[in-house]
C-alpha positions as semicolon CSV with decimal commas, in nm:
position;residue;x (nm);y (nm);z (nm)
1;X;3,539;-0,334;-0,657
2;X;3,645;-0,309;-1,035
3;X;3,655;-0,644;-1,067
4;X;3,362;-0,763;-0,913
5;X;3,131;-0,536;-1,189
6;X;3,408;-0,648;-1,478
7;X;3,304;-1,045;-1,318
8;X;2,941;-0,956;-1,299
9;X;2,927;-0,819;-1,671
10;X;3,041;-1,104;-1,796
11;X;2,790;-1,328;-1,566
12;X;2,524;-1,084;-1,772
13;X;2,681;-1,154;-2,105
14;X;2,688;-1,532;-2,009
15;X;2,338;-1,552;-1,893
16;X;2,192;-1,366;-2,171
17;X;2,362;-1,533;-2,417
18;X;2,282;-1,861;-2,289
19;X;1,837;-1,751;-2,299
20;X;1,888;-1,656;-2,635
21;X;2,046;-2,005;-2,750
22;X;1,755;-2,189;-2,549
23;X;1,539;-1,973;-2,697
24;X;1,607;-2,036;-3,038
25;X;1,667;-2,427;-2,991
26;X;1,353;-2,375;-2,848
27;X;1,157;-2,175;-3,154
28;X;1,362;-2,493;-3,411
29;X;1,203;-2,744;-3,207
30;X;0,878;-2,908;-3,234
31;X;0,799;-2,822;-2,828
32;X;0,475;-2,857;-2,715
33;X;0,562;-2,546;-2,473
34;X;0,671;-2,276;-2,726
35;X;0,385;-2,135;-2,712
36;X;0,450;-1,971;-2,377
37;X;0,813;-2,034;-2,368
38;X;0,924;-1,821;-2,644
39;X;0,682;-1,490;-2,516
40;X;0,812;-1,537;-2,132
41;X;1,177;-1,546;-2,267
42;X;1,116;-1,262;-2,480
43;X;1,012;-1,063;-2,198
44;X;1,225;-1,132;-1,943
45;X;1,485;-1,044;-2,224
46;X;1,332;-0,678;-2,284
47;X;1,240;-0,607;-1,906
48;X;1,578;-0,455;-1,849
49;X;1,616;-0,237;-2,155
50;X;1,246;-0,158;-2,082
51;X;1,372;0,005;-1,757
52;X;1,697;0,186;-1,877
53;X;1,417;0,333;-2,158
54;X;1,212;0,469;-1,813
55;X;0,906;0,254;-1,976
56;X;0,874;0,079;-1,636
57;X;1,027;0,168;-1,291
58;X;1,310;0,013;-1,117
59;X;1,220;-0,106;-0,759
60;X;1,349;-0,299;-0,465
61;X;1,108;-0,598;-0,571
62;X;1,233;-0,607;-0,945
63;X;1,559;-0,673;-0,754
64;X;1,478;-0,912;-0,582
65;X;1,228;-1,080;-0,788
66;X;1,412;-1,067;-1,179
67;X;1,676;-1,308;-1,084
68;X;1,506;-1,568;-0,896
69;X;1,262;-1,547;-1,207
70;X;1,530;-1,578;-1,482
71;X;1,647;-1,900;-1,268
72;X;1,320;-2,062;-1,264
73;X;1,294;-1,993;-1,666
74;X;1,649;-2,148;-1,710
75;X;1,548;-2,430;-1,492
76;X;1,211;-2,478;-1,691
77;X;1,348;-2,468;-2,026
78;X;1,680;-2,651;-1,968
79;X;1,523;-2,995;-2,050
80;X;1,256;-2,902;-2,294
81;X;1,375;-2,973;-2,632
82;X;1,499;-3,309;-2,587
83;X;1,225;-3,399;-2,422
């Protein structure tokens, strides 16, 4: 069990890392789509922390829901600045 949560930390450290480089190739580039690219990223940065500050409430949807939706961003912004 140790090393499972020492593999999934570093699958956190990997995927955040990764956002924030899109993001800010992203914010460099001329993108049509920054304009709701950078505020999404931004927040689906934050919505952790937001929870481990008790600003907003952990639930069985969040979950569920948080990683499909950081997926879908990845997938979304993957492509977008060479396009």
């Amino acid at each position: 069990m140790p090393l499972f949560r020492i593999f999934l930390v570093a699958f956190n450290v990997l995927l955040i890392t990764f956002l924030v480089y899109r993001l800010m190739q992203i914010f460099r580039s001329n993108s049509k789509a920054k304009r709701w690219v950078l505020p999404i990223g931004i927040f689906l940065l934050l919505l952790p922390s937001l929870m481990l500050m008790g600003i907003l409430r952990s639930s069985a949807a969040y979950i569920l829901v948080y990683p499909v939706a950081i997926g879908l961003f990845i997938y979304l912004i993957k492509d977008d600045v060479t396009r």
